[in-house]
C-alpha positions in Angstrom: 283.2 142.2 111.7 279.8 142.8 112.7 278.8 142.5 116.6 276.7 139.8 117.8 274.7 140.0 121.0 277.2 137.4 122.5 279.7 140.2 122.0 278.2 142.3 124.4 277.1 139.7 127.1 280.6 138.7 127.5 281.5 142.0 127.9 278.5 143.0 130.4 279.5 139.1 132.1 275.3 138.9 131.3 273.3 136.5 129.6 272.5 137.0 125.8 268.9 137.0 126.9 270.0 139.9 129.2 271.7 141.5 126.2 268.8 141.2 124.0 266.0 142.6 126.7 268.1 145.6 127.4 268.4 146.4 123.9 265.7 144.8 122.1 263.0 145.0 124.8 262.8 141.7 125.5 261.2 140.1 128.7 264.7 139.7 130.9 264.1 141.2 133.9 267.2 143.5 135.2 267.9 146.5 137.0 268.3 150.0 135.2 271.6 150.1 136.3 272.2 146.7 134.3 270.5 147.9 131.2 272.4 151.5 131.2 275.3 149.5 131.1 274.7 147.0 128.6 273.5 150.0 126.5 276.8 151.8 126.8 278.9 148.0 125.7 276.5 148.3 122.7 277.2 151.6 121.5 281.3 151.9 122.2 281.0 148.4 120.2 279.6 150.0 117.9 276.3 147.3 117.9 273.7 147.4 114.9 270.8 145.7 115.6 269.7 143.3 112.1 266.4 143.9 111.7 265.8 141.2 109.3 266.8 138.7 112.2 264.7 139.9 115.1 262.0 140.0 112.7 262.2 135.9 112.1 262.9 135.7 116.0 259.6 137.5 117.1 257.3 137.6 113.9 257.3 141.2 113.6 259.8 144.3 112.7 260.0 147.3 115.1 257.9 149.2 112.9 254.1 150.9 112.9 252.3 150.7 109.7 249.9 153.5 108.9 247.1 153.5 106.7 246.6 156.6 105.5 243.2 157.7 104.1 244.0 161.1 102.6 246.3 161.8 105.5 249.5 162.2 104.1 247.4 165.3 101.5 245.9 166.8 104.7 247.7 170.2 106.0 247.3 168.5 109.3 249.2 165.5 108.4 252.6 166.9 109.8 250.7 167.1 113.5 249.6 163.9 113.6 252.5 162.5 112.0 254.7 163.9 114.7 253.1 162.5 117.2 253.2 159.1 116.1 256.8 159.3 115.4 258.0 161.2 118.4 256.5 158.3 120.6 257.8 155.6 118.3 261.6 156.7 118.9 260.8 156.8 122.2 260.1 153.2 121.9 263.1 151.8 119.1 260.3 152.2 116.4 260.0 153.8 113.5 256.6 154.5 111.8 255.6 154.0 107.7 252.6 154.9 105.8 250.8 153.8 102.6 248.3 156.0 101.3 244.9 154.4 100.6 243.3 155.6 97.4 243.1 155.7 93.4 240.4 153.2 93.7 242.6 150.3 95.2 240.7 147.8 97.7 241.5 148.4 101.1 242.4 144.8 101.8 244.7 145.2 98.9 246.4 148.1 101.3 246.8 146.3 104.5 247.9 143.4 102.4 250.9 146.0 101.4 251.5 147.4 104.7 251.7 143.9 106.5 254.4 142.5 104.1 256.5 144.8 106.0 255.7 142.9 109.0 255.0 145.8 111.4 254.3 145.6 115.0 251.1 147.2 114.8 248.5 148.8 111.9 247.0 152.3 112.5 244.1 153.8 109.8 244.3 157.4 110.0 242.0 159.9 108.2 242.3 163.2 106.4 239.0 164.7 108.4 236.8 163.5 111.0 234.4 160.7 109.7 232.7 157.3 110.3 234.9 154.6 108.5 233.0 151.4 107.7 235.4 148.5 108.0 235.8 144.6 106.3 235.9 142.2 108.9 239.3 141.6 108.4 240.3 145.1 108.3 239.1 146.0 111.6 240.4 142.9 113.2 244.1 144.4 111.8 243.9 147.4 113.5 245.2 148.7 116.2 243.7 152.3 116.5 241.7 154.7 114.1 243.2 158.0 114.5 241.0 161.6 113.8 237.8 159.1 112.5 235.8 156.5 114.1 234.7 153.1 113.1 231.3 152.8 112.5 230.1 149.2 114.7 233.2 150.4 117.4 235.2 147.3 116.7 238.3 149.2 116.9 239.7 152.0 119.7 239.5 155.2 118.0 240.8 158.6 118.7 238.9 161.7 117.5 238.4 165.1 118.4 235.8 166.8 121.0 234.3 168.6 118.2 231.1 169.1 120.0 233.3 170.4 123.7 235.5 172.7 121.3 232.7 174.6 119.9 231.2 174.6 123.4 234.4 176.1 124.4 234.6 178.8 121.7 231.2 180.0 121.9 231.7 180.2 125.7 235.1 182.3 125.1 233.2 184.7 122.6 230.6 185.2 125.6 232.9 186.1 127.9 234.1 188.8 125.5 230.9 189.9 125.7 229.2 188.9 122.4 225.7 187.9 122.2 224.4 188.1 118.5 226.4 185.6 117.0 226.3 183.7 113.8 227.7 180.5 112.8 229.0 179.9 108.9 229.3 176.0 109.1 230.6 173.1 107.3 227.6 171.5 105.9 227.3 167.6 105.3 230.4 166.5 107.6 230.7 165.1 110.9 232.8 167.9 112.6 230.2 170.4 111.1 227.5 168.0 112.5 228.9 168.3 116.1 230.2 171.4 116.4 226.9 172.8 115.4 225.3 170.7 118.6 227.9 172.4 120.9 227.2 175.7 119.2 223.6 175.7 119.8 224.3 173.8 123.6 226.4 176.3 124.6 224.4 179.8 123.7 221.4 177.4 125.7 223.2 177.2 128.2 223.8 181.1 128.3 220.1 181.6 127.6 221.4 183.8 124.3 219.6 183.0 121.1 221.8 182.2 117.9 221.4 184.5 115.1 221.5 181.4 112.7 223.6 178.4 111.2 224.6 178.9 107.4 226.0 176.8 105.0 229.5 177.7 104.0 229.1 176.7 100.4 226.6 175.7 98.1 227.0 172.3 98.1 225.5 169.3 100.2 228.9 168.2 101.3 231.6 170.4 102.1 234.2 170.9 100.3 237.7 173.3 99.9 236.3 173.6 95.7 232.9 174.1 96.0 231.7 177.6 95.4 231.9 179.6 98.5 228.2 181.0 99.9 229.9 182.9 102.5 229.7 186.7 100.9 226.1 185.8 100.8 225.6 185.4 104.2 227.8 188.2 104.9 225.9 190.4 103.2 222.6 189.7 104.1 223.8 189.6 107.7 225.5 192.7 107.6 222.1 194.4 105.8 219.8 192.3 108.6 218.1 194.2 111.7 220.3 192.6 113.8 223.8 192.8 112.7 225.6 189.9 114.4 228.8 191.1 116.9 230.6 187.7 116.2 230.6 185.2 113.5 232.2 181.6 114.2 233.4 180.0 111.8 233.5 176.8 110.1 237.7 176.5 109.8 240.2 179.0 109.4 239.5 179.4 105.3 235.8 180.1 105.7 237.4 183.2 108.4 239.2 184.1 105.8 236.6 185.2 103.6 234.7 186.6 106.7 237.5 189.0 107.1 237.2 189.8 103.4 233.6 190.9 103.8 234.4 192.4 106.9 236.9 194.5 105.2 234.5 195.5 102.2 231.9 196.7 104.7 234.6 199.0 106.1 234.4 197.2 109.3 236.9 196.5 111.9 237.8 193.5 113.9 237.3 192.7 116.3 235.7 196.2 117.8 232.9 196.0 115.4 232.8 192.2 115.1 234.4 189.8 116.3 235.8 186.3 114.3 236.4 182.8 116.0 237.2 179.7 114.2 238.6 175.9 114.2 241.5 174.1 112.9 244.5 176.3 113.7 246.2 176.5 110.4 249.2 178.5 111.7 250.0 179.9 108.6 247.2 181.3 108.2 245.7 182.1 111.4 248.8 183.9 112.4 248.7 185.6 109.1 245.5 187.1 108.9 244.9 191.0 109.9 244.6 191.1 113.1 245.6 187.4 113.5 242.8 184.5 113.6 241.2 183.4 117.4 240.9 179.9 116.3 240.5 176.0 117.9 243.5 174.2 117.2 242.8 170.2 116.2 244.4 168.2 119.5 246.5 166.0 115.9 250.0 166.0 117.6 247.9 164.6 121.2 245.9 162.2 118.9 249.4 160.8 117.3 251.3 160.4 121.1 248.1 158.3 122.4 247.7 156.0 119.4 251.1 155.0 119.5 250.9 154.2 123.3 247.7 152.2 122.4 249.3 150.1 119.9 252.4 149.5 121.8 250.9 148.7 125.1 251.4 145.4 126.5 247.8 144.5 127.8 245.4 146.8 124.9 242.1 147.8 126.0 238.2 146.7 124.8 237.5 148.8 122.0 236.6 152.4 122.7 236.0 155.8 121.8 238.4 158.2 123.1 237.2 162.4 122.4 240.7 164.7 122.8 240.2 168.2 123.4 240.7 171.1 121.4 242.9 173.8 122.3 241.8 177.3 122.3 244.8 179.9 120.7 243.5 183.3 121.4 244.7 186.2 119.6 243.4 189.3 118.6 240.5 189.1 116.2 237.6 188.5 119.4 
């Protein structure tokens, strides 16, 4: 027979109300004593809570619907992931998402997370980018996590991709680097600003950059276009000025850096040194020597956006920059 909430409070010799705050969240008011021990009734009785029922009760399940935008393809999903999940458990929730693409209508996809009845909607992105929102859509959301939306109807949570490159650049000074080269991502946001930080920080150093190149030969960039980077390699390496650092774009573009370098018959870092963003571990920690890179703040990005769509009292709409996290290992 299953156990009811009156179960419990005549056990605890509380109200049900009691029960159900303890358990359920609810707003009884109680001391943490109270709820410890209303907690331990619960679980030697073995309690379930029935979903379906405190679903009718309060017009919502204790779930976190996720729109994903590419997300759930995305090497980085697994980051951001757990840190939406870790704080939902946290909480007595428990986070879904529906992936929004093959051409379907976006109001088609909210239409199919909220039959769920979730607390809260996130949309989460794939990449950094501007997201331009229905009406409707935007007044769904809770959060944007890793893009932004483009009129700032909604709180969104990106990263400081314009302070990480600050901070990489600065960390390849340091080193003592000062012709340095910059193989970007062309035609994307995160290229966009991290070229800004690139060029603010060697300003700030009074050093003169040595160029910004396009990582492949297309306007946008992308993982399958052809690569432009043993172009620029080459002519860099054959220039007047060879550089003594290269940054690059992500972790793939150092990759290939680390290719040329090898062809050349050069060593890094003691002939020049490689920096990078994203922090794909696998790889990074992979390469020969292993990758100095800027890891995505993904995991930090996930945490905050579930506190922001479980808080009691949300805040105006706003956009919130997370750092980036410098690894350093041995290539600078």
């Amino acid at each position: 027979m299953a156990v009811s909430l009156s179960d419990i409070a005549e056990r605890a010799g509380v109200s049900v109300k009691t029960v159900s705050g303890a358990l359920h969240g609810g707003s009884a008011r109680m001391s943490d004593d109270t709820r410890q021990k209303i907690k331990a009734i619960a679980d030697e009785l073995g309690y379930v809570t029935n979903l379906a029922a405190r679903g009718v009760r309060q017009g919502w399940l204790p779930l976190v619907g996720v729109i994903s935008d590419g997300l759930i393809t995305s090497p980085f999903a697994t980051e951001i992931v757990r840190g939406l999940d870790g704080a939902a458990r946290s909480a007595g929730m428990a986070v879904f998402a529906i992936n929004h693409g093959g051409g379907r209508e976006i109001d088609a996809v909210l239409g199919e997370v909220q039959q769920f009845r979730p607390r809260a909607v996130a949309y989460a992105a794939m990449f950094h980018k501007n997201v331009a929102l229905p009406d409707k859509l935007a007044g769904a959301l809770g959060v944007m996590i890793n893009c932004r939306e483009a009129t700032g109807r909604v709180t969104s949570l990106v990263p400081d991709e314009e302070g990480g490159a600050r901070e990489i650049v600065r960390h390849l000074l340091a080193a003592g680097r000062r012709r340095i080269a910059f193989i970007n991502l062309p035609g994307i946001l995160a290229g966009t600003l991290r070229e800004k930080g690139f060029h603010a920080a060697l300003a700030e150093a009074g050093v003169a950059p040595l160029g910004v190149f396009p990582a492949v030969r297309r306007s946008v960039y992308s993982d399958r276009a052809p690569s432009l980077v043993p172009v620029h390699m080459d002519a860099l390496l054959k220039s007047g000025e060879r550089p003594d650092a290269i940054l690059c774009g992500n972790d793939r573009v150092a990759m290939e850096v680390y290719a040329a370098l090898a062809r050349a018959g050069l060593r890094i870092p003691h002939d020049i040194a490689v920096a990078s963003f994203d922090n794909q571990v696998e790889l990074a920690s992979r390469l020969d020597p292993p990758l100095t890179t800027m890891a995505l703040p993904h995991r930090a990005m996930g945490r905050l956006a579930m506190e922001i769509l479980l808080a009691e009292q949300p805040e105006p709409p706003h956009l919130r920059k997370l750092p980036f996290h410098l690894v350093e290992r041995a290539s600078v």
